[in-house]
Structure formats: C-alpha cells, structure tokens
C-alpha positions, 0 to 999 in steps of 0.5 A, a space after each residue: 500500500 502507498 504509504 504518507 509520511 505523517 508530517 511534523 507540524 512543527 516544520 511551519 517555516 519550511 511549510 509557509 515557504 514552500 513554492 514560495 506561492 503562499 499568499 500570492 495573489 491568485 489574479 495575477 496568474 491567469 486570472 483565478 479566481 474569478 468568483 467565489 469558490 466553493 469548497 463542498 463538504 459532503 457532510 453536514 456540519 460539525 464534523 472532522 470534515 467541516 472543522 477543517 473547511 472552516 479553518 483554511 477556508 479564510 486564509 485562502 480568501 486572505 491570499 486569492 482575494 476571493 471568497 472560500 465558500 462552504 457549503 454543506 451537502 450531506 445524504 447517500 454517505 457523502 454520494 451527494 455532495 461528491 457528485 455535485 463536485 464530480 459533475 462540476 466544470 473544472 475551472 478550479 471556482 469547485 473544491 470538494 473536502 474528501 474523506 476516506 468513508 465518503 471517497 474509497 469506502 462508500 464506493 464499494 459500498 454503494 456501487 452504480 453511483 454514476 461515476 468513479 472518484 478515481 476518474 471524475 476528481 483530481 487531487 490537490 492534497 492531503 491534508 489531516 487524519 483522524 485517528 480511529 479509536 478502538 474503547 471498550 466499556 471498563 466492565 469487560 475487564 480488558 486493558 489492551 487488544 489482545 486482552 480484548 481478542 481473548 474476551 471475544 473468543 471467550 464469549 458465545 457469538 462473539 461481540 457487539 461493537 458500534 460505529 458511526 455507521 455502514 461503510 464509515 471508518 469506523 465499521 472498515 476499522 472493526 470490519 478489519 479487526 474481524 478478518 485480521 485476528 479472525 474473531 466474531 465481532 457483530 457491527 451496530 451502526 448508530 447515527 453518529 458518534 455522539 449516540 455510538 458513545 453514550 451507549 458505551 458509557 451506559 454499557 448497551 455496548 461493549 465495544 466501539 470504533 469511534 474517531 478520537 476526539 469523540 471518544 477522548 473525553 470519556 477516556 479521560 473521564 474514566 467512562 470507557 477504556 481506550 485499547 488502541 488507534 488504527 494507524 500505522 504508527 502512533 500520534 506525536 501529539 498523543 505518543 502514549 497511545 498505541 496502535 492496533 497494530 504494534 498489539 499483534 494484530 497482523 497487518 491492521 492499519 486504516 486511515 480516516 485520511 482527509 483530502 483536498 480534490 477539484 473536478 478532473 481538468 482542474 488546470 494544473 497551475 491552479 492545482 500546485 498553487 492551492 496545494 501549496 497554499 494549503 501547505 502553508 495554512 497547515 503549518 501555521 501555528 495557530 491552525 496546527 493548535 486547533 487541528 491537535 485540538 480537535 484530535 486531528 494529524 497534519 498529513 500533508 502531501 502533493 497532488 501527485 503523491 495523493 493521487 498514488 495514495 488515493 488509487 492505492 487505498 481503492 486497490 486495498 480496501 476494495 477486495 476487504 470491503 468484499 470479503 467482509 460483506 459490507 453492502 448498504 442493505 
C-alpha cells in the first residue's frame, strides 16, 4: 500500500515557504479566481470534515482575494455532495473536502453511483487524519487488544461493537479487526458518534470504533477504556497511545485520511498553487493548535503523491470491503 509520511507540524517555516506561492495573489496568474469558490463538504456540519473547511477556508480568501465558500451537502454517505463536485466544470471556482468513508469506502459500498472518484476528481492534497479509536466499556475487564481478542473468543457469538455507521471508518476499522485476528465481532451502526458513545458509557455496548476526539473525553473521564488507534504508527501529539497494530494484530492499519480534490481538468497551475497554499495554512501555528485540538494529524502531501495514495487505498480496501460483506442493505 502507498504509504504518507505523517508530517511534523512543527516544520511551519519550511511549510509557509514552500513554492514560495503562499499568499500570492491568485489574479495575477491567469486570472483565478474569478468568483467565489466553493469548497463542498459532503457532510453536514460539525464534523472532522467541516472543522477543517472552516479553518483554511479564510486564509485562502486572505491570499486569492476571493471568497472560500462552504457549503454543506450531506445524504447517500457523502454520494451527494461528491457528485455535485464530480459533475462540476473544472475551472478550479469547485473544491470538494474528501474523506476516506465518503471517497474509497462508500464506493464499494454503494456501487452504480454514476461515476468513479478515481476518474471524475483530481487531487490537490492531503491534508489531516483522524485517528480511529478502538474503547471498550471498563466492565469487560480488558486493558489492551489482545486482552480484548481473548474476551471475544471467550464469549458465545462473539461481540457487539458500534460505529458511526455502514461503510464509515469506523465499521472498515472493526470490519478489519474481524478478518485480521479472525474473531466474531457483530457491527451496530448508530447515527453518529455522539449516540455510538453514550451507549458505551451506559454499557448497551461493549465495544466501539469511534474517531478520537469523540471518544477522548470519556477516556479521560474514566467512562470507557481506550485499547488502541488504527494507524500505522502512533500520534506525536498523543505518543502514549498505541496502535492496533504494534498489539499483534497482523497487518491492521486504516486511515480516516482527509483530502483536498477539484473536478478532473482542474488546470494544473491552479492545482500546485492551492496545494501549496494549503501547505502553508497547515503549518501555521495557530491552525496546527486547533487541528491537535480537535484530535486531528497534519498529513500533508502533493497532488501527485495523493493521487498514488488515493488509487492505492481503492486497490486495498476494495477486495476487504468484499470479503467482509459490507453492502448498504
């Protein structure tokens, strides 16, 4: 699988000078923007999606000169507002903020959806991951994975776990640890994390995959038990948390990755210049608190090499998705 290096949000001088195109302003080159442009959120508002929407979007008005627009459109599992972005004219005034769940998994998922993310979009970048979580209720008496796999194997039929729903991040994640340690988990899909979370502080459900900043406040309120995230490597801002992974399960890793993409045909120009932009905005000090405030890694990387990322992530989590039976019915 492509791999990206997770970046260190330190490197805010390297970044702002990247290209040295930061802050340019866009008129001058070819007359881009020439209007609004808007950046389509396939998600309704208050999400790791749209956090990150709101965060670049007035540094790219302060350095193109035009208004950034968001625009929220939810419904299919993000199929809606990535259609609208797939079928917009490619003249960089359309930017679509992509997610894992929304781009790769809910294309299997929910196949026949008129087009394919891999053709239809472009990528400018990648941006931030927001780590998957994996808690249990304290009452089930385990401390790490392996502790939780052996209380699996022990009970009848298995365990229940909860997710943000069919064909999220969280439901690939447990779906994942089913087939990679071999153990019988049941998904509840829930509307969200904030009711996936409450019925695990109650206990209804034993186990949950949730996103971090979800489920962090619980943790250290000693509500539920963190076990480990889905990552390949651990978090610099969270190093005290391990992977799934380094626990003995084989070959487990997922990215709740989020990424910058425009209509195919997207001028290329315009393309290098928001990247870059972005690059810098991601760096900036007061952005990189924010982002770690809401439990989110800078992830950054160019056009090319989230394109390479993406198709990988299409090659590995297609036959997975199939093998673990996950439809929308």
């Amino acid at each position: 699988m492509a791999c990206i290096e997770k970046r260190k949000l330190g490197q805010a001088a390297l970044a702002l000078a990247f290209g040295g195109l930061a802050g340019r302003p866009a008129r001058a080159q070819g007359g881009w923007p020439s209007r609004s442009v808007t950046m389509i959120v396939p998600w309704a508002p208050g999400g790791s999606n749209d956090v990150v929407a709101r965060l670049l979007s007035p540094g790219l008005q302060k350095a193109f000169g035009k208004s950034f627009v968001v625009e929220n459109r939810a419904g299919g599992g993000g199929a809606v507002g990535m259609g609208m972005a797939a079928r917009a004219r490619p003249d960089g005034h359309t930017l679509l903020i992509s997610s894992a769940s929304n781009h790769v998994f809910n294309h299997f998922v929910v196949p026949d959806q008129g087009y394919d993310p891999r053709e239809a979009l472009s990528a400018i970048c990648m941006m931030v991951d927001v780590p998957n979580a994996l808690a249990v209720h304290p009452s089930l008496g385990v401390s790490d994975v392996q502790g939780l796999l052996a209380k699996i194997r022990a009970t009848p039929g298995g365990l229940s776990y909860a997710s943000t729903g069919v064909g999220s991040s969280n439901h690939l994640a447990g779906e994942l640890l089913r087939l990679r340690a071999g153990v019988e988990l049941n998904h509840v899909p829930y509307r969200g994390g904030g009711p996936a979370l409450a019925d695990l502080i109650s206990g209804t459900i034993p186990v949950a995959f949730l996103n971090l900043p979800t489920v962090l406040p619980a943790v250290e309120a000693g509500q539920v038990r963190l076990l480990g995230i889905g990552g390949k490597s651990r978090i610099p801002s969270r190093p005290d948390i391990p992977t799934i992974g380094e626990q003995g399960v084989e070959g487990y890793e997922i990215q709740s990755w989020t990424g910058l993409f425009t209509p195919r045909g997207t001028p290329r120009p315009v393309i290098e210049r928001v990247a870059a932009e972005v690059k810098g905005l991601l760096g900036d000090p007061t952005t990189r608190e924010r982002l770690v405030e809401s439990g989110s890694e800078n992830i950054w990387a160019g056009p090319d090499e989230t394109d390479a990322f993406v198709r990988a992530e299409f090659d590995r989590w297609g036959p997975i998705v199939k093998q673990a039976g996950v439809t929308n019915g």
